[in-house]
Every structure is written in C-alpha cells, then in structure tokens.
C-alpha positions in Angstrom: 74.6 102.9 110.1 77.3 103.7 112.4 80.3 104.9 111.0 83.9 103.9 111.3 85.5 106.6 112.8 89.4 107.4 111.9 91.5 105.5 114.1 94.4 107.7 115.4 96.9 104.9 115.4 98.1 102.0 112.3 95.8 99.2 113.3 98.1 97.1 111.5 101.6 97.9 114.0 100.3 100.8 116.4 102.0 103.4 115.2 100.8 106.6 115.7 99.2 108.7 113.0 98.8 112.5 112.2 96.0 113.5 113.3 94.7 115.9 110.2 94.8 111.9 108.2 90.7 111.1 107.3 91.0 108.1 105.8 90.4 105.5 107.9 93.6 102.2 108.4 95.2 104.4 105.7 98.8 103.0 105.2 101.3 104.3 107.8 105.6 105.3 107.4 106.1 102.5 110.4 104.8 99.8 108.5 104.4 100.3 104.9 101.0 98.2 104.6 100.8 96.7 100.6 97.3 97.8 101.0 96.4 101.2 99.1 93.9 101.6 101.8 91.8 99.5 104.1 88.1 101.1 105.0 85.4 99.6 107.2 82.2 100.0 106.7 80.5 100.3 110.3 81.3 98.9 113.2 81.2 95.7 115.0 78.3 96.6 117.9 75.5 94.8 118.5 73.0 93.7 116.8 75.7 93.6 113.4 78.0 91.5 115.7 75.3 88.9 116.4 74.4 88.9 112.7 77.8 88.6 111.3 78.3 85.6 113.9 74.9 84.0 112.5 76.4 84.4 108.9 79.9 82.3 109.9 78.8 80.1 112.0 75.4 79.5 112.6 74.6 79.1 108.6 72.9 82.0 108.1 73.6 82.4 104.7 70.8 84.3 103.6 72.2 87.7 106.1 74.7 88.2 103.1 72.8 90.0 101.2 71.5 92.2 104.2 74.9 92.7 105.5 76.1 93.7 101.9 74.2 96.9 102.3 76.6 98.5 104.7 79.5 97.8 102.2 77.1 99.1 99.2 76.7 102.2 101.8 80.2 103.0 102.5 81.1 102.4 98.9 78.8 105.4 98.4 81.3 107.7 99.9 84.2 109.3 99.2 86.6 108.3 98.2 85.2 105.0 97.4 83.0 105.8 94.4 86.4 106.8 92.4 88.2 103.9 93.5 85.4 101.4 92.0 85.6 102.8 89.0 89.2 101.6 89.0 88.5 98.4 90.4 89.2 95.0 87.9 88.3 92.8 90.0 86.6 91.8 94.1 88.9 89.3 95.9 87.3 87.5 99.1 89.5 86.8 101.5 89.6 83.0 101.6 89.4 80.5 104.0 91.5 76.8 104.1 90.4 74.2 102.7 89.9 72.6 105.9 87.6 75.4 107.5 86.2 75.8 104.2 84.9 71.8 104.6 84.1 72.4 107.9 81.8 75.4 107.6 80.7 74.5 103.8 80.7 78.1 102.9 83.1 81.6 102.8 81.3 84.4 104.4 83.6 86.7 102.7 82.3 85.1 99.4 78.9 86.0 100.1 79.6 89.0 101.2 81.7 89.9 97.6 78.8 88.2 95.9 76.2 90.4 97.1 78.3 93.6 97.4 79.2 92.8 93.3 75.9 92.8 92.5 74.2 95.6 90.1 77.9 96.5 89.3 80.0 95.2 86.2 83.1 94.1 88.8 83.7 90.8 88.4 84.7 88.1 91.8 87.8 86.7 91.4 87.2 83.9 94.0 89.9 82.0 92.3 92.8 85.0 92.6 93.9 84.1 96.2 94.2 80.9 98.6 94.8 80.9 102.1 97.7 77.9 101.7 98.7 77.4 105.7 96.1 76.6 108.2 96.1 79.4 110.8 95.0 79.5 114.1 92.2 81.5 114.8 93.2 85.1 115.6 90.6 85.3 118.6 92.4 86.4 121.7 96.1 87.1 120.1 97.7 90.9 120.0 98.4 93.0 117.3 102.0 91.5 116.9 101.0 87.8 117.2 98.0 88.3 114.5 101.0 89.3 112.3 102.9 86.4 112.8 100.0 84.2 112.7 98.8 85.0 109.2 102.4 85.6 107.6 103.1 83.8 104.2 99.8 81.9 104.9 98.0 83.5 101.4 98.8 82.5 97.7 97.6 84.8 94.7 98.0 83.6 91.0 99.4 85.6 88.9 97.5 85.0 85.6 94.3 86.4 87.3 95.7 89.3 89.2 98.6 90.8 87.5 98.7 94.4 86.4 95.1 94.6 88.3 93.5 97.2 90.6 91.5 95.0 92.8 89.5 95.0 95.8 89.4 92.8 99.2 86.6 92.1 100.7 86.1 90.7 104.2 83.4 90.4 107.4 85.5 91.7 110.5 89.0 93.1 110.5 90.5 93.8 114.2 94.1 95.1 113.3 94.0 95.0 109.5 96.7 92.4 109.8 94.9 89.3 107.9 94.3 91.8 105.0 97.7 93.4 104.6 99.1 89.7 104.3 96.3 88.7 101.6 97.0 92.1 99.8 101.0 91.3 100.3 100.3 88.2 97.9 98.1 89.8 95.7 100.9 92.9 94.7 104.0 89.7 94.9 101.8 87.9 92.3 101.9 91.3 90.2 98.8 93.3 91.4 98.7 96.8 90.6 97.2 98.3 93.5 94.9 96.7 96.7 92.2 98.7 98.5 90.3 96.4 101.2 86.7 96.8 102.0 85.5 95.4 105.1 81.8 95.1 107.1 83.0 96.1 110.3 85.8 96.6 113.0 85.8 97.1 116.8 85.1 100.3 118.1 87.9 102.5 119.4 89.3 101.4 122.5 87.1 98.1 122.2 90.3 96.1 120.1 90.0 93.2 122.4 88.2 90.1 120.5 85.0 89.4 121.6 83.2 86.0 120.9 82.1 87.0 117.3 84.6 88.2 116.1 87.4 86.5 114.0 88.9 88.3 111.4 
C-alpha cells in the first residue's frame, strides 16, 4: 500500500501548516475545517486510480470490497484504532438523486458497507443527503471546489445528534466536499466528524485527472 504522506499545506484553503503536524488534512487556524480530522488511506496512482474509476463508472461493483482493504489498513493505524472505538455511526458521502438514478449505485456506500463489515459500527446511509445538484468538481481550484459544494449537504438530526461519526468517501482532492458534508452533520447536532477516505492525489499531483472526482 502506498501511504498518504502529511501534506505540508490545509488541502482544504492552502494554508500553510507547521511542519512537526503528523496527522495528515488535520484541521488548520486559517480555515477551521468542522472535520475532527480527515485521513486517506493511500494514494490515488495507478492501478487504484483505474480501479476506483471501474467502481463509479464502469459498474464495477464487486472492487468495493477489494478497495475496502485499504481503508480496513489505515484504520489499523494510529490514531485510527482509538477513534473507532468512539465511532456511532459510518456516513457515506452521498450522491443526488439525479446521479444516484443515473449511476444506480453510491460508491461511497459500498465502500462504508464493506469497510463496516466484521465491526459492530452501524451505516447510517440515511444521516446525510446531498440536496443541490453540483457540478462535478473535475478541473475546478481549491477555491471554486468550495463554492461549488457549499450548502449542497443536509444531515438529519434525529440520526446524528450527539454522535461521533465517521465519513467515508472514494477520492478526496482538497478535502473540500467533506468539510461541507461534515459542516451538516455538526449543524444537525453531531458531536464530533472524522473522514476516512480511499485515496487522494499525490503531493504536487493536485490537478484532477480523468478518474478522479471527489
């Protein structure tokens, strides 16, 4: 597996961060992410990135479950292995309805499905709803993926409030899509968000490439 190394800047706003901080996307003074802590679990080289593009869009349903193992591997590690025993529930990060109908399937479902598996976590695929159609974030900077996903997620609070839960997602590229699903999650009442993703871009490699679309 390769591993994520510690970005040295926010990869939600750029700002710059010290450089003794080990946790990987942890939450910087510039931007003051609702997220407790976003990890990924490798990153998104080939032949993962050609996988993960067969799981959204070619159908490949049955990579979940192969794919899950680098979340099961990074949740292995510290500091993750404290934070799961914390967890109430695994949030997916949704799609619309309308790519939902379109694709017949959420890869970050799967992906929660498969990772919740052997554990006692339950999926809370009903916790959160992406309620604005977004364009895709392909090809759009930091700033704009921002904008693009603002006020576009809805959490209800009957099934998250007062909960410790965890997001899980395929590809994050600036973290951006999370913070805004973790955003609803703590304004519906959640007590604390940690996101859990398969893989982002390399250092230096930030630009979108054709599979990538988180």
């Amino acid at each position: 597996m390769l591993p994520a190394e510690p970005p040295r800047t926010c990869r939600s706003c750029e700002y710059p961060l010290p450089e003794d901080l080990i946790v990987s996307g942890a939450p910087c003074p510039q931007c003051r992410t609702p997220l407790a802590l976003i990890w990924a679990a490798t990153l998104h080289l080939p032949p993962l990135a050609e996988a993960v593009h067969a799981l959204k869009y070619e159908g490949g349903v049955e990579l979940a479950s192969l794919l899950a193992r680098y979340l099961h591997a990074a949740a292995e590690t510290d500091p993750w292995p404290g934070i799961l025993a914390r967890l109430d529930g695994i949030v997916p990060v949704p799609l619309h309805e309308e790519r939902l109908a379109e694709r017949g399937y959420n890869q970050s479902l799967l992906l929660a499905d498969c990772f919740a598996k052997g554990t006692v976590i339950p999926v809370m695929g009903g916790a959160l709803a992406r309620v604005r159609s977004t364009q895709s974030q392909v090809g759009l900077q930091a700033r704009d993926r921002v904008a693009n996903v603002k006020e576009a997620f809805s959490a209800v609070p009957d099934f998250v409030l007062g909960k410790t839960l965890l997001l899980v997602d395929d590809v994050s590229t600036t973290g951006s899509t999370m913070s805004e699903c973790a955003a609803a999650l703590r304004a519906a009442g959640a007590g604390g968000v940690f996101g859990l993703t398969l893989s982002r871009p390399a250092l230096g490699e930030e630009k979108p490439v054709q599979a990538l679309h988180g």
